[in-house]
C-alpha positions in Angstrom: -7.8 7.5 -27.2 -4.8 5.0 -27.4 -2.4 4.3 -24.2 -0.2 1.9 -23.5 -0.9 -1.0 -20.8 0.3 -3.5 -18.8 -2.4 -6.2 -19.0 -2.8 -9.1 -16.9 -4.5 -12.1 -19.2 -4.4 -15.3 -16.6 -2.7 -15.6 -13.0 1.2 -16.8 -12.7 1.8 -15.6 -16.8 3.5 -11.9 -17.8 2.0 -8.9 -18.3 1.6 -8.0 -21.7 2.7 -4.8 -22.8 0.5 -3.6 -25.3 -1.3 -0.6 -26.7 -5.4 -0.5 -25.7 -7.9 2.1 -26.1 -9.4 4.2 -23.3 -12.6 6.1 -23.3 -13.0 9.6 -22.3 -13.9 10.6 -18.6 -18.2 10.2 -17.6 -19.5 12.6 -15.0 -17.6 12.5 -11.7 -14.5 10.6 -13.7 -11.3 12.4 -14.4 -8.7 11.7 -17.4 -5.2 11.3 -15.7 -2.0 11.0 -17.2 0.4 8.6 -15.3 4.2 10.2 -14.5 4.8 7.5 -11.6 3.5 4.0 -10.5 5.2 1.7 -7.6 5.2 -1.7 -7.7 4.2 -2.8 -4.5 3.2 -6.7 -3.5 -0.4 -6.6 -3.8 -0.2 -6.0 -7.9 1.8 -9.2 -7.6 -0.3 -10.9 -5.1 -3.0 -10.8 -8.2 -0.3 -11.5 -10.8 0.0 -15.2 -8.6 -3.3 -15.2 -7.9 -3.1 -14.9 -4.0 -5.7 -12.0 -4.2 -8.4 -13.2 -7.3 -9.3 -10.2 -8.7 -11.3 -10.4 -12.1 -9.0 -10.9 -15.7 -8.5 -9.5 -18.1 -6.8 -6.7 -16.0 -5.1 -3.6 -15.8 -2.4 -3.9 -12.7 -1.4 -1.3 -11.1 -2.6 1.1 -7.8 0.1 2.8 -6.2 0.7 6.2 -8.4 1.1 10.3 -9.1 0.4 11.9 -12.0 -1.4 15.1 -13.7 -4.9 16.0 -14.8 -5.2 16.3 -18.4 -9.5 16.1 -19.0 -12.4 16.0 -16.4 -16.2 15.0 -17.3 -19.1 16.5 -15.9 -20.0 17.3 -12.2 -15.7 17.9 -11.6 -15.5 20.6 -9.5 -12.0 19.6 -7.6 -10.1 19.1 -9.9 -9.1 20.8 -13.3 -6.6 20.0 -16.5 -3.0 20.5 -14.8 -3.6 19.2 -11.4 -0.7 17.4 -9.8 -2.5 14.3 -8.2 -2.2 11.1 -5.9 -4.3 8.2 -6.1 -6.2 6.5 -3.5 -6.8 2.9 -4.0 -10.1 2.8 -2.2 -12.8 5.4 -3.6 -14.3 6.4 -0.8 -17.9 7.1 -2.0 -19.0 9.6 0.8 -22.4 8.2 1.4 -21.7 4.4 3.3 -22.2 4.3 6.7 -18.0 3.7 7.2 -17.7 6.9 4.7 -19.8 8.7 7.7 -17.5 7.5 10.3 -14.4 8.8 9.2 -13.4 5.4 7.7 -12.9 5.5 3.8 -10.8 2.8 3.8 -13.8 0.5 5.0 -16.3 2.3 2.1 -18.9 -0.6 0.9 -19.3 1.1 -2.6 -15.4 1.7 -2.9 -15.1 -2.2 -1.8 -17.6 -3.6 -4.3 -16.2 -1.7 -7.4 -12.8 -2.9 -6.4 -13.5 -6.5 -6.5 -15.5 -6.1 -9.6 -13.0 -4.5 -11.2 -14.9 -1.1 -12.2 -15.0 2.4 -11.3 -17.0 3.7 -8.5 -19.8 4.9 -11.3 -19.9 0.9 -12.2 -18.3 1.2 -15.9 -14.7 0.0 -17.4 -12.8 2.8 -19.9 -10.3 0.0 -20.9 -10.7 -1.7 -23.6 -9.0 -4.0 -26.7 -9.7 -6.8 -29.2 -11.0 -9.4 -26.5 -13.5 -6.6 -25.4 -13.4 -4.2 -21.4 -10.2 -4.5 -19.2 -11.2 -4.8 -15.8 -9.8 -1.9 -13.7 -7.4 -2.3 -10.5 -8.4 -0.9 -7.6 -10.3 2.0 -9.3 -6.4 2.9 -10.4 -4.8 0.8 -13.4 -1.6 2.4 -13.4 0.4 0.7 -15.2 -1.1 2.5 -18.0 0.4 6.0 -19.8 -3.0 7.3 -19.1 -6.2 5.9 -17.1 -9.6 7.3 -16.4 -10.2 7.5 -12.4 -13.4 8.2 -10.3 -12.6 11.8 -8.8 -12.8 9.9 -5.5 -9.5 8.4 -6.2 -7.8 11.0 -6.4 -6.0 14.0 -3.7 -4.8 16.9 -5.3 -1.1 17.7 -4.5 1.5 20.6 -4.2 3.1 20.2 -7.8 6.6 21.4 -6.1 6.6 17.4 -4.9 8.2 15.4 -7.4 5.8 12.8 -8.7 8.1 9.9 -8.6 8.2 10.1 -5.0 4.0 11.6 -4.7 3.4 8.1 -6.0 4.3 6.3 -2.9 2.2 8.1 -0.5 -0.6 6.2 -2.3 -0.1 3.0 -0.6 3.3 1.9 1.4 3.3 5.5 2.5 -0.4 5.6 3.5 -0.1 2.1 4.5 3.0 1.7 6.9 2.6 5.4 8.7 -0.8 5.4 8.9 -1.1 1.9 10.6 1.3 3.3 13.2 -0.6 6.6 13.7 -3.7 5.6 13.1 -4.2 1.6 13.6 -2.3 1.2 16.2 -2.2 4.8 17.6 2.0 4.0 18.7 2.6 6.0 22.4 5.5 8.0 22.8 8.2 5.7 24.6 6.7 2.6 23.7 8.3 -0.2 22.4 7.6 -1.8 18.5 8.5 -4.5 16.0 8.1 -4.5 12.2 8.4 -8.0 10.6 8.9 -7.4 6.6 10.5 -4.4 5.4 9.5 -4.2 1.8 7.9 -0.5 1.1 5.0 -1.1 3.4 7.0 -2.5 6.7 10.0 0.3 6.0 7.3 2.5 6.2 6.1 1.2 10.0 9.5 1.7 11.0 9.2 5.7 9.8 5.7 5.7 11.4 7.1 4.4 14.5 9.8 7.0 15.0 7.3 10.1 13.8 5.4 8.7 17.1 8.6 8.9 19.1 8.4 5.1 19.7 11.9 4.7 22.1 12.6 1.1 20.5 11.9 -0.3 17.3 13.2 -3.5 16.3 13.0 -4.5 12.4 12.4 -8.0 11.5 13.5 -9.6 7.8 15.5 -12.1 5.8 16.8 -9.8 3.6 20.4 -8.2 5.0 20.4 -5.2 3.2 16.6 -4.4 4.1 18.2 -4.9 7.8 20.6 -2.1 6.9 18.1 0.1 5.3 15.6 -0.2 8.4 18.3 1.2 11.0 19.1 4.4 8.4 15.2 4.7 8.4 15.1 4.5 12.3 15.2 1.1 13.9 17.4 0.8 17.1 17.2 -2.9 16.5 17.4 -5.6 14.2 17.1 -9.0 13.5 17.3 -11.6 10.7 14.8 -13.8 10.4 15.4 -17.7 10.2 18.5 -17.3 12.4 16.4 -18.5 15.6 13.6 -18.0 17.7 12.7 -14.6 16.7 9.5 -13.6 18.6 12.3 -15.0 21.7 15.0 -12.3 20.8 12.4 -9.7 20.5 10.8 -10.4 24.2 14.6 -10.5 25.6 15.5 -7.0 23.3 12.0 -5.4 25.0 12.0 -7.1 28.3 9.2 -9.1 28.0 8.0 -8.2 24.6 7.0 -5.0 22.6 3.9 -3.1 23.1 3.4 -2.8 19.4 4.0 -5.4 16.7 3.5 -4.8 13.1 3.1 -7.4 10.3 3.6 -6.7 6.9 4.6 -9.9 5.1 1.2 -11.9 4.7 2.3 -14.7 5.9 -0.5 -16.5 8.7 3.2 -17.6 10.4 5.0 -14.5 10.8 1.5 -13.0 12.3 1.7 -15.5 14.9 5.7 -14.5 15.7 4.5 -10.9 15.5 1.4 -11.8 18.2 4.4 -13.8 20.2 6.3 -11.2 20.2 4.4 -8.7 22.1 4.0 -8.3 26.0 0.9 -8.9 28.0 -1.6 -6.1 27.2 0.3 -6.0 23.5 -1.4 -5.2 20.1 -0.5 -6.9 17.4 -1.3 -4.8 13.6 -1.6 -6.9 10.1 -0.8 -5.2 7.5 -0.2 -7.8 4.7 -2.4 -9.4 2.4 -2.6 -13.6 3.0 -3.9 -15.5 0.9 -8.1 -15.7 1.7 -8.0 -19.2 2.7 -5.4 -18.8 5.7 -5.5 -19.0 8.7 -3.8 -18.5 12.0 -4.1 -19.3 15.8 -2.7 -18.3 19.1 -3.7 -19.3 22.7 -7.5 -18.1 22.9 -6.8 -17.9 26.8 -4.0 -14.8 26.1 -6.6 -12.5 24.5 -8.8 -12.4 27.8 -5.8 -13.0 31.0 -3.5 -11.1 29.3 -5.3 -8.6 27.3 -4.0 -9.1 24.1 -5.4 -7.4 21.0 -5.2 -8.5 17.1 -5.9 -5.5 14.8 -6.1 -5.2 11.3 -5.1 -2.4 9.4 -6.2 -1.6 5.9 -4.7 1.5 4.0 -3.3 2.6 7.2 -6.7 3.0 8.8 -6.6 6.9 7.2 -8.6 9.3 5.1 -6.7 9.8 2.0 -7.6 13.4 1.3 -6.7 14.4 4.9 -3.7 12.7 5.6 -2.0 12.1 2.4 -0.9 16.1 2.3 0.1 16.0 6.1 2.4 12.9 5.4 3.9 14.9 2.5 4.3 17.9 4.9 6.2 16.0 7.6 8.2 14.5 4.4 9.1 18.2 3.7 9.9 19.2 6.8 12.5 16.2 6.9 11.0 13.8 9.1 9.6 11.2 6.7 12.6 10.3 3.9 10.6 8.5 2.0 12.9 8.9 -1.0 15.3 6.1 0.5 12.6 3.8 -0.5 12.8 4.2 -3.8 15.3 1.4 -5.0 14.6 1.0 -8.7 13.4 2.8 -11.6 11.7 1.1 -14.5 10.4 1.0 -17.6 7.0 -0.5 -19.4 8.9 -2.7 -21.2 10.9 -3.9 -18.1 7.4 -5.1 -15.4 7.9 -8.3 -15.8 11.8 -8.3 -14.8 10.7 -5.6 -12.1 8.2 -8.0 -10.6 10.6 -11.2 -10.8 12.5 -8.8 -8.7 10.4 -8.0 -6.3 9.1 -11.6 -5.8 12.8 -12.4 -4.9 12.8 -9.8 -2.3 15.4 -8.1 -4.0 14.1 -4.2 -4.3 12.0 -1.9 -1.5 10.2 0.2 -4.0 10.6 0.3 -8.0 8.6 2.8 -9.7 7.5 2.6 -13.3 8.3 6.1 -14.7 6.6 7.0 -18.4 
């Protein structure tokens, strides 16, 4: 069949909009058309090339939309189906799989990076010859083929423009305060970077009945947005010593600090920001060739700890419908993320966007 596709051709050029041709579903792969994708920073992070993923490529990983064919061996899912993706297909077998941590699967990690499904093939394909697949997702796309792995089936009542961001800043941000860094009621936290990922910390933060949480940006209107979401605090970045104001607002530092930015800097505010016996969470993607440091003598005398958190630390099929749940009952509004809404036509513009910091979440809408 035909669809139309974003397609990424060489790092640091635009996407070209174009129409491509997508086979049908293989056993254990499920045809899915798209209703909503977000644009979150790790589509652009491949766009610049921070994260080298292989090219020619289909962007796009955050998304909702509806089952419209299965293949063979589908027993979860059928034509109709109102379903998130997860951007890590968890293949059920790996020895992180058996722990309880999908986000860690080996399979699901290979296929990512070499831009295939979890079965090993590419659907996408034009003149030049296959389209390499994003994160088992390639949303950006009217339709894409998806390993059923990547996919948790939904209540249909849940709009899909706002299903789609459970797949990642959703999933991300909440789950690295529930999960990661397992926030104690009454402790203190700080969230440095509050695109759709860092906004969602903050939410995480006050589902865990954190007592202070003190956001962290450049942005003044992000600043804004963070105290509707929750944050008793905040703080613009550049305007001083931060990680200083933080350990005076928490007397003597948070317990919890969250980076979501990317940036090796900011993760070594974040790690001066917390107290002795703090834990400091990375969330965002740096560049692979970064690197940070910080006193080795703080991590043993003063118990220190440096986490990372990938995909919130969670199990998709699990905790994606419990984050929509407490999103029903009114205690995640994860609707005031959603800043812009977009076209195909208009990625390019949308990304430009969010490079300038300029939008939370946009959401491509077919």
């Amino acid at each position: 069949m035909k669809t139309r596709a974003a397609v990424l051709y060489a790092t640091n050029r635009p996407l070209s909009i174009e129409e491509v041709d997508l086979g049908e579903p293989g056993p254990g792969c499920v045809l899915v058309e798209i209703a909503a994708a977000g644009l979150c920073h790790s589509d652009l992070s491949v766009s610049n090339g921070t994260r080298p993923r292989p090219l020619p490529m289909v962007l796009g990983h955050e998304a909702a939309g509806i089952v419209r064919e299965t293949g063979s061996g589908v027993q979860d899912f059928a034509p109709g189906d109102h379903v998130v993706f997860s951007y890590v297909p968890a293949c059920g077998r790996c020895s992180y799989c058996a722990a309880a941590r999908p986000a860690l699967c080996e399979n699901g990690a290979r296929a990512n990076t070499e831009g295939r499904l979890l079965n090993g093939k590419r659907y996408f394909r034009n003149g030049v010859g296959e389209l390499h697949h994003h994160l088992g997702v390639s949303a950006f796309s009217q339709f894409t083929v998806a390993a059923q792995e990547s996919l948790v089936k939904i209540d249909p009542a849940l709009p899909l423009e706002i299903a789609a961001l459970f797949g990642c800043a959703v999933l991300t941000g909440v789950g690295a305060a529930i999960h990661s860094a397992r926030v104690e009621p009454g402790s203190n936290v700080a969230v440095f970077g509050l695109g759709g990922v860092g906004l969602s910390a903050v939410l995480g933060a006050r589902v865990a009945c954190a007592s202070a949480i003190i956001a962290v940006d450049t942005v003044p209107e992000k600043l804004d947005m963070a105290r509707k979401l929750g944050a008793t605090e905040a703080i613009q970045a550049g305007s001083g010593d931060v990680a200083k104001s933080i350990r005076e607002l928490s007397a003597g530092g948070v317990d919890y600090a969250f980076e979501c930015t990317g940036v090796e800097t900011v993760l070594v505010q974040a790690y001066e920001a917390t107290r002795r016996g703090g834990t400091t969470i990375a969330l965002g993607l740096p560049a692979p060739h970064k690197q940070f440091t910080v006193p080795a003598v703080s991590l043993v005398a003063e118990e220190r700890t440096v986490k990372g958190s990938y995909m919130g630390s969670a199990v998709p099929r699990r905790d994606i419908p419990r984050l929509i749940a407490l999103h029903r009952a009114g205690r995640l509004p994860v609707e005031l993320l959603l800043t812009h809404r977009v076209r195909l036509e208009d990625l390019n513009s949308a990304f430009d966007r969010l490079d300038r910091g300029e939008a939370v979440r946009q959401v491509l809408r077919f």
